[in-house]
C-alpha positions as CSV (number, residue, x, y, z in Angstrom):
1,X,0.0,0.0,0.0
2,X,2.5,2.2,0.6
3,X,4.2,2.2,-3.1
4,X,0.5,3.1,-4.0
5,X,0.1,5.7,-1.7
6,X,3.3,7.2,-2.8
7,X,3.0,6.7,-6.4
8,X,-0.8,8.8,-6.2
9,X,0.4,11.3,-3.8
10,X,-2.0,10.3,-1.2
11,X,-1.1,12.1,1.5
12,X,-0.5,15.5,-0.4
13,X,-3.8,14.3,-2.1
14,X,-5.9,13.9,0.7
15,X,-4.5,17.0,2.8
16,X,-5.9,19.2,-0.4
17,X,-8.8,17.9,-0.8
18,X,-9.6,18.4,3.1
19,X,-8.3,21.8,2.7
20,X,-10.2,22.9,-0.2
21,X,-13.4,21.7,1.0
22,X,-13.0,23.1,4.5
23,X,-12.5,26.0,2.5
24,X,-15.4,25.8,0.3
25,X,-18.3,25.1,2.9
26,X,-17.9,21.8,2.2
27,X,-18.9,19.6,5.1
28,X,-16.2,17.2,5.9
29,X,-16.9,13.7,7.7
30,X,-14.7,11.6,8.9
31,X,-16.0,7.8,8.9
32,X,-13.0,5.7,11.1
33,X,-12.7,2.2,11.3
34,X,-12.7,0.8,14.6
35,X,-10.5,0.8,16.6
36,X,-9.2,-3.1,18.3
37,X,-9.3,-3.8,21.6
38,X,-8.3,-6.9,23.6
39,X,-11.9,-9.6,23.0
40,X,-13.2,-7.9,19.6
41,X,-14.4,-10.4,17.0
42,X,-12.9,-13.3,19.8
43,X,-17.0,-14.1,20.2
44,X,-17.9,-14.0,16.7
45,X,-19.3,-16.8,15.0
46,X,-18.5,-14.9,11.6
47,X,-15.5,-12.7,11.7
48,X,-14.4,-11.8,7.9
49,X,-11.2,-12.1,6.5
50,X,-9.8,-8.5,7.8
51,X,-11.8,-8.8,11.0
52,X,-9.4,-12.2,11.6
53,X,-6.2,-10.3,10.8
54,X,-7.5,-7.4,12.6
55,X,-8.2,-9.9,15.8
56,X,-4.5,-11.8,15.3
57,X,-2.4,-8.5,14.2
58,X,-3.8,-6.0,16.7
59,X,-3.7,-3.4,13.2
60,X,-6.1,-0.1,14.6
61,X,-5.0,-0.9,18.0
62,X,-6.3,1.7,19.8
63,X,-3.6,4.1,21.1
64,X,-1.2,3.2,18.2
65,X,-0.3,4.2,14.8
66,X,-2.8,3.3,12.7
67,X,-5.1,3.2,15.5
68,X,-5.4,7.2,15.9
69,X,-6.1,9.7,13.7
70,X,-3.3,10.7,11.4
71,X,-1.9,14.0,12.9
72,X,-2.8,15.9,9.6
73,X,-6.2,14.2,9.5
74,X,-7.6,15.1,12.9
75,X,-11.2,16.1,13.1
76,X,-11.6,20.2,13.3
77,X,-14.0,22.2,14.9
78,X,-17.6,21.4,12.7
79,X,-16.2,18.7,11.0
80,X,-18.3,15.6,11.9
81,X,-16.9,12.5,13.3
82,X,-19.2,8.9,12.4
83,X,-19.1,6.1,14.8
84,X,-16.4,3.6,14.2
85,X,-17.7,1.1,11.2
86,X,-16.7,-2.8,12.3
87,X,-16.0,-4.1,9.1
88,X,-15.9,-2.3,5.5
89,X,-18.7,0.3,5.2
90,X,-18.5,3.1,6.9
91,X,-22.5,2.7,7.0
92,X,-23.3,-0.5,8.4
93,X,-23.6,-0.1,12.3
94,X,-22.9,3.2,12.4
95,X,-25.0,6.6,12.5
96,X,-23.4,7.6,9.2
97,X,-26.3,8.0,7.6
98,X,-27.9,10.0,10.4
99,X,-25.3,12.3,10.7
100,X,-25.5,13.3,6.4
101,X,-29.7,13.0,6.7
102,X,-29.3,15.7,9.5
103,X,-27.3,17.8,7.6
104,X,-29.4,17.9,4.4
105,X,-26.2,15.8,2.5
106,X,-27.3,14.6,-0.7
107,X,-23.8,14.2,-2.3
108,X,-20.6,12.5,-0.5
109,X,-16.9,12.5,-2.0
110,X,-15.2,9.5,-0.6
111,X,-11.7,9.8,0.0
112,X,-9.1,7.9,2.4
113,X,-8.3,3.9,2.7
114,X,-8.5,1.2,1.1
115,X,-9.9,1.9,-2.2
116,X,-11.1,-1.7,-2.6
117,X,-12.6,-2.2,0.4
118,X,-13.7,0.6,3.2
119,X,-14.2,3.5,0.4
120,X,-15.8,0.9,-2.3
121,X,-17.9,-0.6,0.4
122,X,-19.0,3.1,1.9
123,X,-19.5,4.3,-1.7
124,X,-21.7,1.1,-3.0
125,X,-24.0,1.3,0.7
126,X,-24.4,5.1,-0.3
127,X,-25.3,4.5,-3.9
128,X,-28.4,2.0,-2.4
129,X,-29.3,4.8,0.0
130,X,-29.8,7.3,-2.7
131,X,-26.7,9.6,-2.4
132,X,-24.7,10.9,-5.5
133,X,-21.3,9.9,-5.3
134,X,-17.8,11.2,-5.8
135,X,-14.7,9.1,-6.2
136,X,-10.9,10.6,-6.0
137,X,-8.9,8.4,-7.9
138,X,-5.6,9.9,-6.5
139,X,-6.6,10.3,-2.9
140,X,-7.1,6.4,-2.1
141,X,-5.0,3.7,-2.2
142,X,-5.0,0.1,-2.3
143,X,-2.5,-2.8,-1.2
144,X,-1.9,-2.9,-5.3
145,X,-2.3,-1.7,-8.4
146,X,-4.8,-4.4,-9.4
147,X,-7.1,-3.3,-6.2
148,X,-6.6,0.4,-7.3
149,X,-7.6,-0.5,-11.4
150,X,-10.3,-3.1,-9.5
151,X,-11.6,-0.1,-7.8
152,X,-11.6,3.1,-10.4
153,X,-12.0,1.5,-13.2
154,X,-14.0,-2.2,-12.8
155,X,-16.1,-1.6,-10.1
156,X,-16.1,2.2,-9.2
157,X,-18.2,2.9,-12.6
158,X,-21.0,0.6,-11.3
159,X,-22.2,3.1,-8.7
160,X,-19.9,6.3,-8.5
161,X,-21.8,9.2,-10.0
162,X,-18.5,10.7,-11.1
163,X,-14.4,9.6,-11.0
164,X,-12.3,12.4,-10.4
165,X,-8.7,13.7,-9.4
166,X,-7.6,16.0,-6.6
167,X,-7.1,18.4,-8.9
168,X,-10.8,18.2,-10.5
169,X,-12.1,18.5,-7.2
170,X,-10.2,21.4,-5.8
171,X,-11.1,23.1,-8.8
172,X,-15.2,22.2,-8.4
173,X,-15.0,23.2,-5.1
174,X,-12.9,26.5,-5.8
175,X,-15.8,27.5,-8.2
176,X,-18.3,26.3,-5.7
177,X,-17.0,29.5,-3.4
């Protein structure tokens, strides 16, 4: 993932597209993945795939990389902040979808990680739900570049309204001002 991250700019990517739509009005959400703790998924009849490495590799551990937000990526004062999603979509099990209802949302950009899995999953669930949805090609990332083609280009044009760059969006949302 991190060849992909660098190779799309991710980071530089992501931090612009924040920016810009803080900026713009936009309202920003942030939609984390929960965070492990010692007994998640140990219960479970039906753990997935991740949730299993999740359980065995401790990855989100609370209090540790990975498990905290990002120090560029921390929630800001009126930027909204969706409980933790379990598995892939940042929907399921969360109050997601209360939290853009309540705003009057009708349109999401989904940015951040992985592009085949938490931002396809998100992006498919908000498709059902009605929403019209944005993907940023260059501020996601994948594990490799078949997930990242797998994502944009397979699967991405089966739900997402519109596939964009950074620099497409910064510009909609500089005219948006």
């Amino acid at each position: 993932m991190e060849r992909i991250a660098r190779e799309v700019g991710l980071l530089d990517n992501l931090r612009a597209v924040v920016a810009s739509a803080r900026e713009a009005g936009v309202q920003v959400v942030f939609v984390p993945h929960r965070r492990w703790e010692p007994g998640d998924y140990e219960a479970w009849d039906h753990p997935n795939p991740t949730q299993r490495n999740l359980m065995e590799l401790h990855v989100f551990a609370r209090g540790t990389w990975g498990g905290e937000f990002h120090p560029d990526f921390r929630p800001e004062q009126g930027d909204a902040v969706a409980r933790e999603h379990w598995a892939q979509s940042g929907f399921a099990n969360t109050d997601l979808g209360l939290q853009l209802g309540q705003r009057g949302i009708t349109h999401v950009v989904v940015i951040g990680l992985l592009a085949n899995t938490c931002i396809e999953s998100t992006s498919r669930f908000a498709m059902e739900l009605g929403y019209h949805v944005t993907l940023v090609r260059d501020a996601t990332a994948a594990y490799g570049p078949e997930m990242m083609h797998a994502a944009h280009e397979l699967n991405g044009p089966t739900f997402a309204h519109a596939i964009v760059t950074t620099r497409e969006l910064v510009t909609a949302f500089g005219k948006a001002r």
